[in-house]
VOKENU-794278 format. One record per atom (N, C-alpha, C): y, z, x. Coordinates in steps of 0.001 Angstrom, whole numbers, plus 500000, padded with zeros to 6 digits. Layout:
<nodes>
YZX/...
</nodes>
This chain:
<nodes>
245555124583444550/245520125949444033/245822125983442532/246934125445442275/247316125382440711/246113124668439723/245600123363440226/244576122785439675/243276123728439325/242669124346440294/241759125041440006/241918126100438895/243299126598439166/243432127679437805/243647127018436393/244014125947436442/244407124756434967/242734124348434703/241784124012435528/240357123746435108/239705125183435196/240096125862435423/239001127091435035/239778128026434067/240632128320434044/241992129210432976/241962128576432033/242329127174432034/242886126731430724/241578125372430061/241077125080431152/240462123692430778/238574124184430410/238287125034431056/236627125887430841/236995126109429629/237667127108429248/237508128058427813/238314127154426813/238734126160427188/239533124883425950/240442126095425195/241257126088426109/242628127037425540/243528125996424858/244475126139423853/245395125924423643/246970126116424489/246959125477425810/247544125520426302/248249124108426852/249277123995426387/250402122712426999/250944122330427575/250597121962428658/251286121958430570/252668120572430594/253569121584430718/254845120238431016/254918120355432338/254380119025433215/254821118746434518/255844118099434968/256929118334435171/257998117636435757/258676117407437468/259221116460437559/259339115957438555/257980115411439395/257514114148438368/256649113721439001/257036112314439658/255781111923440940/255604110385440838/257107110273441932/257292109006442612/258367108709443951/259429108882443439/260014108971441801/261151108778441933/262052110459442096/261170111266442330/261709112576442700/263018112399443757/262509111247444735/263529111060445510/263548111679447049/264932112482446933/265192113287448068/264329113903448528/264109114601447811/262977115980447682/261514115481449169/261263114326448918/260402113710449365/259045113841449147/257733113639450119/256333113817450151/255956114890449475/256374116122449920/255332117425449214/256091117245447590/257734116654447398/257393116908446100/256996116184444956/257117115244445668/256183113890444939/254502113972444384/254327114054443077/252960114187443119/252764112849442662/251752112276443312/250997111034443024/249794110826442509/249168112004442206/248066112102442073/247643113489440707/248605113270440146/248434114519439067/247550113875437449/247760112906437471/247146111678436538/245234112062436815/245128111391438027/243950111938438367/242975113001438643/243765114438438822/242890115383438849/243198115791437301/243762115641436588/243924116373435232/243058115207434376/242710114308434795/241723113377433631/240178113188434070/240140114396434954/238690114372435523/238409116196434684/239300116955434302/239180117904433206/238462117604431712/237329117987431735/237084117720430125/237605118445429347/237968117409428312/238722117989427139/240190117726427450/240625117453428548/242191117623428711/242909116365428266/243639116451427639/244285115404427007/245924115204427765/245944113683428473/246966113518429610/247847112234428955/249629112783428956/250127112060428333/251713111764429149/251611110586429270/252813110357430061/253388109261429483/254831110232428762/255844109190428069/257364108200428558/257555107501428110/258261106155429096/259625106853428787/260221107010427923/261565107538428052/262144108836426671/263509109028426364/263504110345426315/262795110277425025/262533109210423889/262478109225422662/260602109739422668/260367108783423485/258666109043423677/258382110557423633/259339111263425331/258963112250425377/259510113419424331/260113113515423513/260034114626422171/258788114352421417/258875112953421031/257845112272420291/256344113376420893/256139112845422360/254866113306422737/254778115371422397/256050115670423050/255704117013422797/255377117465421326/256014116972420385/255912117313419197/254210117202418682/253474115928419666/252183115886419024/251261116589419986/251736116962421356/251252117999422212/251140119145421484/251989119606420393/252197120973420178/251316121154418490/250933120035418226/250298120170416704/248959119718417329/248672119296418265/247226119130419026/246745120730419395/245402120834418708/244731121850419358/243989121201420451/243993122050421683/243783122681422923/244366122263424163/244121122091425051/244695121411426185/245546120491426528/245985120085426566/247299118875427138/248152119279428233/248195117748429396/249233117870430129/250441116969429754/251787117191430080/252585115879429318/253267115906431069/253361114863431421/253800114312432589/255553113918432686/256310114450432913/257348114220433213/258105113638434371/258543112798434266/259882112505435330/261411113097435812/261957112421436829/263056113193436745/264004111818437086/263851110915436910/265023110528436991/265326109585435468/266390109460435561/266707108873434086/266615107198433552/265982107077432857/265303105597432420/266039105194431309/266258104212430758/266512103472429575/265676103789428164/266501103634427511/266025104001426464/264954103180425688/263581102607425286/263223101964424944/262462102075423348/262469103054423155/261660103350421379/262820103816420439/264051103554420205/264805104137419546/265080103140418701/263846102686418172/264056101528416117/263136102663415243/263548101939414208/263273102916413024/261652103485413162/260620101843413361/259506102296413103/258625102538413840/259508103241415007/258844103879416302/257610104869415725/256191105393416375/255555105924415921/254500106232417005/254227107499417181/253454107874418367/252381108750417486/251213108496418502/250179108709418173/249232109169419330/249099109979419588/247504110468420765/246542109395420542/246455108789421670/245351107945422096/245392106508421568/247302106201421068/247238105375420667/248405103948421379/248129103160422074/248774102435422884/249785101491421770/251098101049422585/252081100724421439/252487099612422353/251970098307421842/252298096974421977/254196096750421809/254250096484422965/255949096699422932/256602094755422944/255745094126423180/255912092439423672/254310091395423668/254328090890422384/253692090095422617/253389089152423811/252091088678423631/252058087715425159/250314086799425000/250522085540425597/249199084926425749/248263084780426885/249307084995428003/248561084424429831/248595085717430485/248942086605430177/248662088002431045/249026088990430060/248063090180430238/248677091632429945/248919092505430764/250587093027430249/250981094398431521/250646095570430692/249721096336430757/249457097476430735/250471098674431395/251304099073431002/252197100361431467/252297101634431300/252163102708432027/252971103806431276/253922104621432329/254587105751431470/255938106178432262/257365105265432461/257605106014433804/258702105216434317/258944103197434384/257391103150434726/257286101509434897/257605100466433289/257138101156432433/257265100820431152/258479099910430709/259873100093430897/260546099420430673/261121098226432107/260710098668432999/260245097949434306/259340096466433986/258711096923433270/257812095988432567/258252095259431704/259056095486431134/259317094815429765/260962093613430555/261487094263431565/262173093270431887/261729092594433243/260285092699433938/259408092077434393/259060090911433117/258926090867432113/258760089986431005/259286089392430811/260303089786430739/261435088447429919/261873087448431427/261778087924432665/261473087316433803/260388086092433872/259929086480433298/258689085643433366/258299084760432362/259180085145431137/259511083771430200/260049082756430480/260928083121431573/262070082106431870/260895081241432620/260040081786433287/259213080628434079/258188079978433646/258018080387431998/257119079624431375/255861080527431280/255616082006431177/254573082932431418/255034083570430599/253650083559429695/253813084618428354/253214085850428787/253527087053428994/253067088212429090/253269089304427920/251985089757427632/252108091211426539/252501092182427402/252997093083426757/253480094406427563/252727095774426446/251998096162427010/251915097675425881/251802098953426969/252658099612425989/252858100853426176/251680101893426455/250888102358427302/249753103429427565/250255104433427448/251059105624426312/251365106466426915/250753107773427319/249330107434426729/248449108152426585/247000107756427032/246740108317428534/245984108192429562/244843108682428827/244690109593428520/243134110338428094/243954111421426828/242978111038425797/241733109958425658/242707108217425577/242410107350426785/242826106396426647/242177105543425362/243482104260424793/243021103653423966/241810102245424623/241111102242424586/239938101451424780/240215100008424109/240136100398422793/240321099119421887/241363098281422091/242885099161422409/243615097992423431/243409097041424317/242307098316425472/242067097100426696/241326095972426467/240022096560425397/239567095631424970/239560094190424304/241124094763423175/241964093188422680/242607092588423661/243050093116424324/243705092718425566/242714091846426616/241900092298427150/241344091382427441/240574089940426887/240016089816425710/239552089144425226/240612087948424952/242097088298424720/243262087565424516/243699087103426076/243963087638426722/244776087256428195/243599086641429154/242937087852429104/241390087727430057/242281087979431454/243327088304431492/244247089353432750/244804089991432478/244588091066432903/245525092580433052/246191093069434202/247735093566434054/248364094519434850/248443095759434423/247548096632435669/248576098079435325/249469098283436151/250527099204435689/251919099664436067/251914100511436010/252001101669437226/252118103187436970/252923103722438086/253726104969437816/254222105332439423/253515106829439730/252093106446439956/251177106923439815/250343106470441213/249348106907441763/248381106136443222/247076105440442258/247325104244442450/246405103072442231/244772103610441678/244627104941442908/243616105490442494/243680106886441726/242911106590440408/242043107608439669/243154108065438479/244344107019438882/245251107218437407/245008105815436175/245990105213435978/245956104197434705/245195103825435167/245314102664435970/244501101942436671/243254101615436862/242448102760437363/241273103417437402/240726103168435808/241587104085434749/240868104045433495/240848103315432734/241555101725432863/241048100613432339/240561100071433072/240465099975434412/239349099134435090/237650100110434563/237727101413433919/236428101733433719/235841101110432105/237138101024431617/236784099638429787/236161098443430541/237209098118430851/236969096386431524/235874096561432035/235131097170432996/234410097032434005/232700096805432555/232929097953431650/231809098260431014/231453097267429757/233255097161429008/232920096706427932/233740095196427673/234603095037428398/235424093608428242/235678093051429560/234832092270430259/234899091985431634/236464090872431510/237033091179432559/238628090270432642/238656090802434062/240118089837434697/240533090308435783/241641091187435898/241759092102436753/243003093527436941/243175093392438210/244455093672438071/245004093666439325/246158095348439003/245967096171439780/246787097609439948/247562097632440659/249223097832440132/250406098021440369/250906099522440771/250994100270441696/251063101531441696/251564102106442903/251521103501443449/250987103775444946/250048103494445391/249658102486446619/248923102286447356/248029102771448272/247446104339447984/246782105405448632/247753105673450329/248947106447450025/250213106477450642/250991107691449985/251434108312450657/252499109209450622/253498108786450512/254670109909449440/255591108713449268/257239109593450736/258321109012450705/259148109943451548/260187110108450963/261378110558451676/262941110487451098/263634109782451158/264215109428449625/265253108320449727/265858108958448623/266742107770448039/267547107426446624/266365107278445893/266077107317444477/264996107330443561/264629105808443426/266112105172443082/266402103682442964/265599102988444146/265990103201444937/265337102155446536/264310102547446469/263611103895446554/262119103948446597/261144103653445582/261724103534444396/261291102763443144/260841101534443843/262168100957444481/262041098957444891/261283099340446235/261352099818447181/260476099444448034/258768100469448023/258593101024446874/257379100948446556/256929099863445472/257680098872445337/257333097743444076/256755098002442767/258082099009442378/257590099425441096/259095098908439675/259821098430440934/260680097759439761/260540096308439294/261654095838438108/261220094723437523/260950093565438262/261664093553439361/261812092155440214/260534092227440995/260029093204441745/258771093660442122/257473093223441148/257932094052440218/256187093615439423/256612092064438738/257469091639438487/257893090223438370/257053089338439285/257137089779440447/256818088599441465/255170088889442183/254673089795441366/253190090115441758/252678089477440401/252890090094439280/252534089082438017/252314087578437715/254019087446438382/253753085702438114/252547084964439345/252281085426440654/251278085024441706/250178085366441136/249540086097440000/248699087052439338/247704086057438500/249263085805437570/248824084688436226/248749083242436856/248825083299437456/248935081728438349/247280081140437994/
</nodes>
């Protein structure tokens, strides 16, 4: 119901309008299934014109609103609710619409991330140094218009990609670099996400880990990945 009025209200007539969604994605928690959206990534990037932005922690998200709000027309900014680590707070932090932010160099795999998984990722990395696996990590925080030219260096360098999203496998990150890769930089992907599944009630923490969206999780799908 809400969707239809966001593509015909706001997304037909390319309003200047700035949708903050919060409490998205499993780690809602308690709340459980209905309030979990898993799938908000995907119907808002099948909107033309809509510009979909989901930032990893609190620095990102001012960052993003601030360029949500000097962007003319549409934008959704995707919010979470549970509380993450801090990861962009150096001097020459710098956000940009449509512009992906290489957070960890790497030679044998790329993790593609955004949101919550993002720093999930980055200590999925240093995991995986210890075993002799160089992985890049960059930051997606900005789904549509996704950066292309990332996936594209990215592949040509790794020639493997992870995405990481707490997002459903289908028609979010995932989806929109497997549609680069698929067209313009053939590599292999493998999608880290919800598994076309409903999520239920728990602690945010445990359902994070037993949907395998924390570090030790995407740790141990990565390293079988890059193998």
């Amino acid at each position: 119901r809400a969707f239809e009025q966001v593509r015909n209200s706001v997304g037909y007539p390319k309003l200047n309008v700035k949708i903050g969604a919060t409490h998205a994605g499993i780690s809602v928690g308690e709340d459980g299934a209905t309030h979990q959206c898993n799938e908000d990534i995907a119907l808002m990037r099948t909107i033309p014109g809509m510009v979909v932005i989901n930032p990893s922690d609190d620095v990102e998200a001012k960052a993003a609103v601030e360029a949500a709000y000097e962007h003319v027309g549409p934008v959704y900014l995707r919010f979470g609710r549970l509380a993450v680590p801090v990861i962009n707070d150096h001097a020459d932090y710098k956000f940009e619409l449509g512009k992906a932010i290489t957070l960890r160099e790497g030679t044998d795999v790329t993790i593609i991330a955004t949101g919550l998984p993002v720093s999930e990722s980055l200590a999925a990395a240093e995991k995986l140094a210890a075993d002799g696996i160089s992985a890049e990590v960059i930051n997606m925080h900005t789904i549509k218009p996704l950066d292309e030219e990332a996936v594209i260096k990215a592949a040509a360098k790794t020639g493997k990609i992870v995405t990481v999203e707490e997002h459903s496998i289908i028609g979010g990150l995932g989806s929109a670099v497997c549609d680069v890769v698929a067209e313009k930089a053939p590599a292999k992907v493998m999608k880290i996400g919800i598994y076309d599944t409903y999520g239920e009630s728990g602690p945010a923490v445990e359902l994070i880990k037993k949907y395998g969206l924390d570090a030790d999780s995407i740790y141990e799908k990565v390293k079988a990945f890059a193998k």
